[in-house]
GUFI-360125 format. One record per atom (N, C-alpha, C, CB): residue number from 1; atom name; x, y negated, z. Coordinates in nm, 2 decimals, padded with zeros to 4 digits, always signed. Atoms other than C-alpha are relative to their C-alpha. Last residue first. Glycine has a CB too. Layout:
# GUFI-360125
NODE seq atom     xx     yy     zz
NODE NUM   CA      X      Y      Z
...
# end
This chain:
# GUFI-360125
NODE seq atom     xx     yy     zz
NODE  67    N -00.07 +00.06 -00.09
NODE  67   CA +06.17 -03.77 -03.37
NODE  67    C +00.10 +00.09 +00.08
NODE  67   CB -00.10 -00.06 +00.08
NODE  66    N -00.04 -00.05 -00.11
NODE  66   CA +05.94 -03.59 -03.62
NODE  66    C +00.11 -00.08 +00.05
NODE  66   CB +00.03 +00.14 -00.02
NODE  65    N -00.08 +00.04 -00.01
NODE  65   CA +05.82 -03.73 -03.96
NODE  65    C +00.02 +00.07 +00.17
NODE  65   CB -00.01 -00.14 -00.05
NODE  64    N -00.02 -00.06 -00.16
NODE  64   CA +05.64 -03.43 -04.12
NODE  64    C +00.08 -00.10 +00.06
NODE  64   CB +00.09 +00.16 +00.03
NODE  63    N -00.08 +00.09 -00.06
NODE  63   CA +05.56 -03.52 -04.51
NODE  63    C -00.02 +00.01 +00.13
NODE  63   CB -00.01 -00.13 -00.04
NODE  62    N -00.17 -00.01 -00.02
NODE  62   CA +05.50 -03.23 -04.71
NODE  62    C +00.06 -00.08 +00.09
NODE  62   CB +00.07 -00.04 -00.12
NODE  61    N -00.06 +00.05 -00.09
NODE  61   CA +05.10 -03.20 -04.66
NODE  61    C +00.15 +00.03 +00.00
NODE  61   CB -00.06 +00.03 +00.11
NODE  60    N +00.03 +00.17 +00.00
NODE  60   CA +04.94 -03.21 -04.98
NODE  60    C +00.07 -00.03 +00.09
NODE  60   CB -00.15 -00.06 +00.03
NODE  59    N -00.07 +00.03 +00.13
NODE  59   CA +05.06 -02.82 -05.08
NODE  59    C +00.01 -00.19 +00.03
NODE  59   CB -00.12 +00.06 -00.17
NODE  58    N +00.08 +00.07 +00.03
NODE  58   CA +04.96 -02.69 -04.72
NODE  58    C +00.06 -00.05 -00.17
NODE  58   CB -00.01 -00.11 +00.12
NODE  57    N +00.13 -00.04 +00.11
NODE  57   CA +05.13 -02.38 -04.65
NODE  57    C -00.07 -00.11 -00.08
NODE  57   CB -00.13 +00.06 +00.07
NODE  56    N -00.09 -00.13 +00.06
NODE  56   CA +05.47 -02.55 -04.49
NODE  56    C -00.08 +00.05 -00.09
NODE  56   CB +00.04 +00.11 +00.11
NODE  55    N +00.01 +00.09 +00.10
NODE  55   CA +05.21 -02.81 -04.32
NODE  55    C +00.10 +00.07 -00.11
NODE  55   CB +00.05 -00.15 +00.06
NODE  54    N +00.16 -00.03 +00.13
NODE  54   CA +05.10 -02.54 -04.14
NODE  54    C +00.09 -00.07 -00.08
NODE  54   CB -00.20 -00.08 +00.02
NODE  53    N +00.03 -00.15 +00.06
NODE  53   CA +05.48 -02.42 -03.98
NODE  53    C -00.13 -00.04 -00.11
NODE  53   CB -00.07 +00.12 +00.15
NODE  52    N -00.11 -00.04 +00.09
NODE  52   CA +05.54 -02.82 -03.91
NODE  52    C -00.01 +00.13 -00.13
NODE  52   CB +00.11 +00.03 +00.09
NODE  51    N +00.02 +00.08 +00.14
NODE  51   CA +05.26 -02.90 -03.74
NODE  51    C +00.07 +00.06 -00.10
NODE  51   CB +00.05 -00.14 +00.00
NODE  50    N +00.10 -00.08 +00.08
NODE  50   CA +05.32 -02.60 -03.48
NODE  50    C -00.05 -00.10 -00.15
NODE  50   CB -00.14 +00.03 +00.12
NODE  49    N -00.03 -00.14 +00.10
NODE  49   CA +05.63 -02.78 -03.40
NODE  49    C -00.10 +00.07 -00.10
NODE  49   CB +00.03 +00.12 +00.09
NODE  48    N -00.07 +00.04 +00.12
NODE  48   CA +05.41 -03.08 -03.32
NODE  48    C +00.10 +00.06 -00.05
NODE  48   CB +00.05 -00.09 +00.00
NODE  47    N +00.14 +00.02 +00.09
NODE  47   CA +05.21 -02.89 -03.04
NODE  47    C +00.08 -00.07 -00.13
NODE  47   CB -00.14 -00.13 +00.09
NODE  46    N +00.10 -00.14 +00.05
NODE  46   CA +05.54 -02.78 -02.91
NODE  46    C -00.10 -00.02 -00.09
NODE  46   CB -00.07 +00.08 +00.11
NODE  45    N +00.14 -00.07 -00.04
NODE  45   CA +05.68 -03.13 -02.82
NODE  45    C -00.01 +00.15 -00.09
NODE  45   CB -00.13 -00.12 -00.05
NODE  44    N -00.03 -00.10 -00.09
NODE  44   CA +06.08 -03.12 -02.90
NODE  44    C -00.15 -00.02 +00.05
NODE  44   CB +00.13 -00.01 +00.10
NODE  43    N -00.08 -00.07 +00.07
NODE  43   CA +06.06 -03.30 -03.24
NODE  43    C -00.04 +00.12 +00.12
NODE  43   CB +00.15 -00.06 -00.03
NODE  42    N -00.09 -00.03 -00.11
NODE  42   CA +05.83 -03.57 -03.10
NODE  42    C +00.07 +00.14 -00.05
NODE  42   CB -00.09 +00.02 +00.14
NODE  41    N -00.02 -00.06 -00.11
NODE  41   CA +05.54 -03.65 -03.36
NODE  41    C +00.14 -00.02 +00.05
NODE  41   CB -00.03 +00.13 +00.00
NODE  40    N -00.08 +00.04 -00.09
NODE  40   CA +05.41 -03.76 -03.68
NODE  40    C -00.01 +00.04 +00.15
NODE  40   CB +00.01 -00.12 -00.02
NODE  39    N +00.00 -00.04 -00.12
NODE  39   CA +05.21 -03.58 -03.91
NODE  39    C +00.13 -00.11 +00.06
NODE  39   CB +00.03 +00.18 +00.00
NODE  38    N -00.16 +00.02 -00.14
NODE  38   CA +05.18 -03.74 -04.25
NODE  38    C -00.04 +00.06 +00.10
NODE  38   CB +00.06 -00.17 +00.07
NODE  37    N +00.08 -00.04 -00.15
NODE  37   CA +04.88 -03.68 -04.53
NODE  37    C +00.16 +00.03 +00.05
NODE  37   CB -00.14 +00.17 +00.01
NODE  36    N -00.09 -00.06 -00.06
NODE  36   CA +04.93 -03.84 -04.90
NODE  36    C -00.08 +00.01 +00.12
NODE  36   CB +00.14 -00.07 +00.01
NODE  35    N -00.11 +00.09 +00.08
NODE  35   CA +04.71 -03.96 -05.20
NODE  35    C +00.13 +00.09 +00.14
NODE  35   CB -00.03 -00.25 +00.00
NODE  34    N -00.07 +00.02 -00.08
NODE  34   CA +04.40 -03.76 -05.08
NODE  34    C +00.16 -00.03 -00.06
NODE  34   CB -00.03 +00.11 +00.09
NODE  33    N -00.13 -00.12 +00.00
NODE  33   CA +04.12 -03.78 -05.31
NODE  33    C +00.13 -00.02 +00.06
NODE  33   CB +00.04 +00.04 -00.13
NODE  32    N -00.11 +00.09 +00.06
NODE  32   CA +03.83 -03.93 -05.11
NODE  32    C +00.11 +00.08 -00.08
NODE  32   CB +00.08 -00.07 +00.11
NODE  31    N +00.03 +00.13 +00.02
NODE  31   CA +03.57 -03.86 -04.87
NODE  31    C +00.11 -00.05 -00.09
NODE  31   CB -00.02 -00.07 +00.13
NODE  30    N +00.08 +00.03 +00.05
NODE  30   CA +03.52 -03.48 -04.93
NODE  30    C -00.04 -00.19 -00.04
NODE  30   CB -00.07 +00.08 +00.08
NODE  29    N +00.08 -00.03 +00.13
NODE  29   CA +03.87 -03.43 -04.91
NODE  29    C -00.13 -00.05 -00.06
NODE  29   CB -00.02 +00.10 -00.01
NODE  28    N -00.06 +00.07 +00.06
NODE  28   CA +03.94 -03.58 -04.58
NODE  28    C -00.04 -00.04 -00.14
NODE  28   CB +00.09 +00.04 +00.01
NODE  27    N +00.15 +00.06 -00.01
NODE  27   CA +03.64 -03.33 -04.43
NODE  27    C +00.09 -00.16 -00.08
NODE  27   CB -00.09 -00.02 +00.21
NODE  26    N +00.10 +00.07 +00.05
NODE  26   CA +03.86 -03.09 -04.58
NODE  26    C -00.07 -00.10 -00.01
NODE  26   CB -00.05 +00.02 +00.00
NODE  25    N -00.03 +00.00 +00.16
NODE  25   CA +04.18 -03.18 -04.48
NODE  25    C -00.12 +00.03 -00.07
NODE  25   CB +00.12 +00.10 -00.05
NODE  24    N +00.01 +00.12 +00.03
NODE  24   CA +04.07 -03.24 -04.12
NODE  24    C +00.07 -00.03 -00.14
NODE  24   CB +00.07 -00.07 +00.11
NODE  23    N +00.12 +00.06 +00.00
NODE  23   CA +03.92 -02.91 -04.11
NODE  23    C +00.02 -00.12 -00.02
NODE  23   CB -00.06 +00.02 +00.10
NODE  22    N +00.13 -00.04 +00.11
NODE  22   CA +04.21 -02.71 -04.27
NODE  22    C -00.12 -00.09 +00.04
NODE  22   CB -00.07 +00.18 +00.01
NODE  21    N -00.05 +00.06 +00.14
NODE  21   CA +04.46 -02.90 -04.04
NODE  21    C -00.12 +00.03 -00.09
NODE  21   CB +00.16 +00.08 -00.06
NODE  20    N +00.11 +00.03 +00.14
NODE  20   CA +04.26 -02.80 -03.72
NODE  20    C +00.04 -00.11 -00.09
NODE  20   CB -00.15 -00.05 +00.05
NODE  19    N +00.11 -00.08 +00.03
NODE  19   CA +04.46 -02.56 -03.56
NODE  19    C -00.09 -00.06 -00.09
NODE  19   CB -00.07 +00.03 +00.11
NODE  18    N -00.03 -00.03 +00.14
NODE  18   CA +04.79 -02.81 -03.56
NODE  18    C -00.15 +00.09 -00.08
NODE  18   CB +00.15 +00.11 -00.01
NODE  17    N -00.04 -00.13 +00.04
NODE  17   CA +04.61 -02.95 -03.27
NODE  17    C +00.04 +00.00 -00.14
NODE  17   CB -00.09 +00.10 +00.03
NODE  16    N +00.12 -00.11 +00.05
NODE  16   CA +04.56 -03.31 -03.23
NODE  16    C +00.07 +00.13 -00.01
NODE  16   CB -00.08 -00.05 -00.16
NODE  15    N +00.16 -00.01 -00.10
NODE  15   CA +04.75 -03.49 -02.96
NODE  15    C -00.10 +00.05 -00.10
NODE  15   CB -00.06 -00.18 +00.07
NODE  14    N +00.00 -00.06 -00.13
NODE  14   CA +05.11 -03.44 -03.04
NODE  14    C -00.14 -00.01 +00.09
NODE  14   CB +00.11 -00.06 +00.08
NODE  13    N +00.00 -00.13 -00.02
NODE  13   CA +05.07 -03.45 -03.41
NODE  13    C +00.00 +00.03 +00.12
NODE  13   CB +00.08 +00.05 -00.06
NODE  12    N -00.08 +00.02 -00.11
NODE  12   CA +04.93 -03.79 -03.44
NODE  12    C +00.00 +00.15 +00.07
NODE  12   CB -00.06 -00.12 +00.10
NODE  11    N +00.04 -00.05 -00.10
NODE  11   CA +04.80 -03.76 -03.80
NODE  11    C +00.09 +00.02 +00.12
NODE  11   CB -00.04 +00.11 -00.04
NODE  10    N -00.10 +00.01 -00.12
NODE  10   CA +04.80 -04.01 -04.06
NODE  10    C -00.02 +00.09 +00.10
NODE  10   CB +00.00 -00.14 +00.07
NODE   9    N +00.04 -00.08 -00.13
NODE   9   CA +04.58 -03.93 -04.36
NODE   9    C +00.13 +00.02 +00.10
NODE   9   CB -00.05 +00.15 -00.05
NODE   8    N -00.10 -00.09 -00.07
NODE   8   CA +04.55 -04.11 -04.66
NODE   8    C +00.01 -00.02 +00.11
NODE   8   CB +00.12 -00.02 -00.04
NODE   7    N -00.02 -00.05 -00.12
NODE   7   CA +04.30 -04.14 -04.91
NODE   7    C +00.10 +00.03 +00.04
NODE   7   CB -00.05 +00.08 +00.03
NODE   6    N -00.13 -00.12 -00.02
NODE   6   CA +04.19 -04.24 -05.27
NODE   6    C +00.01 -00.03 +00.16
NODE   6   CB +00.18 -00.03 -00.10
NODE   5    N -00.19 +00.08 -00.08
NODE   5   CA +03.86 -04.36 -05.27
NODE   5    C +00.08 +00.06 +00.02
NODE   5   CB +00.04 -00.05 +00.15
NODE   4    N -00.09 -00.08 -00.11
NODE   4   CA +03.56 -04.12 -05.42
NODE   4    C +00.11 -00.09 -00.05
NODE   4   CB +00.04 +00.19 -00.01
NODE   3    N -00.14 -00.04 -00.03
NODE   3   CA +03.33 -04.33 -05.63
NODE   3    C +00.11 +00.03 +00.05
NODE   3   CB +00.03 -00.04 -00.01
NODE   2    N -00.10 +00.12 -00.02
NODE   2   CA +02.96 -04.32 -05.60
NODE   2    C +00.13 +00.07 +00.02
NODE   2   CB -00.03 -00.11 +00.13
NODE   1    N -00.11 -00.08 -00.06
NODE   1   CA +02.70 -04.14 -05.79
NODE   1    C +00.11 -00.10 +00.05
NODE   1   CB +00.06 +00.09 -00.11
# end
């Protein structure tokens, strides 16, 4: 059995969709346990608003840095 790495997860919120938080938090999961997960972005992009709203549900994702 091999040892799950802790993990953390940078995401460039103005070029991935917020849509697929759940997917890139599982497939995160499966490789690791996830120590922290960031969004960063542009305050006034849209697609990085929508970060914001998930990361609100998420429990792992608190940290939003926005510009």
């Amino acid at each position: 059995m091999q040892k799950k790495r802790n993990t953390a997860i940078f995401i460039d919120g103005e070029n991935i969709p917020a849509k697929k938080a759940a997917i890139i938090m599982s497939e995160a999961k499966k490789r690791g346990v996830i120590d922290s997960a960031k969004v960063y972005g542009l305050q006034r992009d849209m697609a990085t608003r929508q970060w914001s709203k998930i990361a609100k549900s998420m429990d792992i994702m608190k940290d939003i840095r926005l510009c």
